[in-house]
C-alpha positions in Angstrom: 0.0 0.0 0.0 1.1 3.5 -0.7 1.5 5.4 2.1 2.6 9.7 1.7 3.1 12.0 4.9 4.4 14.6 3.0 3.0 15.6 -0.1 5.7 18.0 -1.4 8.7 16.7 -1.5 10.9 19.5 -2.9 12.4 17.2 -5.7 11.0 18.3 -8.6 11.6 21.9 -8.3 13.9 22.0 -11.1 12.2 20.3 -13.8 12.7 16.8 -13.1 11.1 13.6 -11.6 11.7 10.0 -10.5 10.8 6.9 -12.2 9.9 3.7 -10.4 13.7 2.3 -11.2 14.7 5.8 -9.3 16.1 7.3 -12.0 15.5 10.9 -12.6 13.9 12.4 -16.0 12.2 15.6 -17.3 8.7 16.3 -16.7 8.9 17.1 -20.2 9.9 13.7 -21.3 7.6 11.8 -23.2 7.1 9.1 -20.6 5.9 11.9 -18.2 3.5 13.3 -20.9 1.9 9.8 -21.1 1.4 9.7 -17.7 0.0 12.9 -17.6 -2.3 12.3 -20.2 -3.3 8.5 -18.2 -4.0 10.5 -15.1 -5.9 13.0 -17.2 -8.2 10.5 -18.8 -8.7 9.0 -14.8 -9.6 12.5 -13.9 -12.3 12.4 -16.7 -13.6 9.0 -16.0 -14.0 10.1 -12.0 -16.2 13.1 -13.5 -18.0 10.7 -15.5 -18.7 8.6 -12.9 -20.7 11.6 -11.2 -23.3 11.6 -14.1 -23.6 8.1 -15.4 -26.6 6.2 -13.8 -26.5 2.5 -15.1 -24.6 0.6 -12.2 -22.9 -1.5 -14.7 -21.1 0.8 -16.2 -20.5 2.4 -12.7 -18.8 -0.7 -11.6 -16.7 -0.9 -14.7 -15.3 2.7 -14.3 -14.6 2.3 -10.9 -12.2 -1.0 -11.8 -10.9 0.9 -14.5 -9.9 3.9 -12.5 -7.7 1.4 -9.7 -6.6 0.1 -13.5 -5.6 3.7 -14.2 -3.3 3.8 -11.0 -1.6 0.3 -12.3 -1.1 1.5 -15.9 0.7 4.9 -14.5 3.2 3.0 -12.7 3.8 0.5 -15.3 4.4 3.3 -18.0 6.7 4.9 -15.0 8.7 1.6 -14.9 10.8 1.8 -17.3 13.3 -1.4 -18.7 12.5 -4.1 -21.7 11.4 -7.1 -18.9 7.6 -6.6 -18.6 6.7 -9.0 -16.3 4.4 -8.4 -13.5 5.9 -8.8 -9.9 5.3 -7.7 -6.3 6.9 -4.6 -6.8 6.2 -4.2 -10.3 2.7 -3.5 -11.5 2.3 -3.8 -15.4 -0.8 -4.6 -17.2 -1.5 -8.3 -18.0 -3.6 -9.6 -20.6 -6.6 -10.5 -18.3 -7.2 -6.7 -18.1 -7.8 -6.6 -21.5 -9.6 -9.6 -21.8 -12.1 -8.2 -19.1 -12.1 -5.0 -20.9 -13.1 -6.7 -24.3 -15.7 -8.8 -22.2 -17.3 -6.0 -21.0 -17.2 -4.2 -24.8 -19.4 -7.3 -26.3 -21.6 -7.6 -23.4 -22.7 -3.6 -23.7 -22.4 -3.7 -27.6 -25.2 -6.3 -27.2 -27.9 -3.8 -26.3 -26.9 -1.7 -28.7 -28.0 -1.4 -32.3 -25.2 -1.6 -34.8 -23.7 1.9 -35.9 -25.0 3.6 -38.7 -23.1 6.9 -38.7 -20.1 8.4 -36.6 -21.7 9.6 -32.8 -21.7 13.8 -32.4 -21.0 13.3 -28.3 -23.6 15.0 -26.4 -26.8 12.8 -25.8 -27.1 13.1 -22.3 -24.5 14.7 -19.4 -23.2 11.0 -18.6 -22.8 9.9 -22.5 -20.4 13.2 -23.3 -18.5 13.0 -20.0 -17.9 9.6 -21.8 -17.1 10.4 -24.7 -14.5 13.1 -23.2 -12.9 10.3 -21.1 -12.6 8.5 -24.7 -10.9 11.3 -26.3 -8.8 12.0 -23.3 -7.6 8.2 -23.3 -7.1 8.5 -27.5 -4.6 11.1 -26.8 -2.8 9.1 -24.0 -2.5 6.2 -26.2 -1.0 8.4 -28.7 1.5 9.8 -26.2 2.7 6.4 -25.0 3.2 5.5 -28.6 5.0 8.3 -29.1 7.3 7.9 -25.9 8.2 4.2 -27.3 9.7 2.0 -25.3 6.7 0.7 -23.1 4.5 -2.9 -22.6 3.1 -3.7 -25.4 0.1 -4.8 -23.0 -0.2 -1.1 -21.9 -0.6 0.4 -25.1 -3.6 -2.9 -26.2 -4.9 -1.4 -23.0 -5.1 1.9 -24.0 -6.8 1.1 -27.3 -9.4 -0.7 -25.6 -10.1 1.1 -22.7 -10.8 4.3 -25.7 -13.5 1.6 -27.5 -14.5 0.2 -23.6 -15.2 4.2 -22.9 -17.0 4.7 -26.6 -19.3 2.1 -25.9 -20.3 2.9 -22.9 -21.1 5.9 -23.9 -23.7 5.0 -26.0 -25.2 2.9 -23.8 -25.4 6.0 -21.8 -27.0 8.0 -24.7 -29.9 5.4 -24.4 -31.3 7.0 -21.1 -31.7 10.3 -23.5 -33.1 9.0 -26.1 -29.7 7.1 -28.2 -27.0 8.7 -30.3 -27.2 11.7 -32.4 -25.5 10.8 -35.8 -23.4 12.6 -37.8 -24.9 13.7 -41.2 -22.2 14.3 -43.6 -22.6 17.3 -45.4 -26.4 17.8 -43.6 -25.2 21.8 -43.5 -24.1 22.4 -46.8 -27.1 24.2 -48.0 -27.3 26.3 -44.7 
């Protein structure tokens, strides 16, 4: 268990900040922008959370964001061995599997898509959608930082089509997506 007294520490007053392995790095470096942008994307499935109603989808964003946590320190880990241990948390496959478990069982009460979604049926389906976007763009950035499980960055797709889902199951308490209709403006 993590346990903090001291919430400032002092050591990252100049730019830099430790890694799991201790070793020190910019908070500019790309491994530190993925992180950011994990914790972001936790931050946005928290305020999600406030608005969505259907308990299933509760209880999967709560798992998720305890996921969140483990996929933070395993991009903060850095090294080519990714096996799990007691002091090393990485994501496993069995994540993912639950993740793409819990995809097909909401895609089932869904009707196939027709169109792309314009986010925005309901206050719980857009904070979705956010959280989706938000976890996109930290997928992106742990691409882009390289070196990192390939288990984290499967879990980073999914977790963007868990999030896209679930938001459209959402939507259904305010009446189901609103579809994009290419070019429906043109003669505006």
């Amino acid at each position: 268990m993590v346990r903090l007294n001291k919430i400032y520490t002092r050591t990252g007053d100049a730019g830099q900040t430790g890694l799991v392995d201790g070793s020190r790095v910019s908070k500019a470096d790309a491994r530190m922008q993925a992180i950011g942008d994990v914790d972001e994307a936790n931050t946005f499935i928290g305020v999600a959370l406030l608005r969505v109603e259907d308990a299933d989808i509760r209880d999967s964003l709560a798992r998720i964001q305890n996921e969140m946590f483990d996929l933070g320190a395993d991009i903060a880990t850095p090294g080519e061995d990714f096996t799990p241990g007691e002091m090393t948390l990485r994501i496993v496959q069995s994540q993912i599997d639950r993740l793409e478990r819990e995809i097909d069982a909401m895609n089932e009460k869904l009707e196939p898509l027709r169109s792309f979604i314009l986010p925005g049926a309901g206050a719980g389906s857009a904070e979705l959608h956010l959280a989706r976007a938000v976890a996109r763009r930290a997928e992106r950035t742990a691409v882009a930082a390289g070196g990192l499980n390939p288990l984290a960055l499967t879990y980073l797709n999914r977790l963007s089509d868990h999030l896209f889902v679930a938001a459209r199951l959402a939507a259904l308490d305010s009446g189901g997506d609103i579809l994009w209709q290419p070019g429906a403006t043109r003669g505006d």
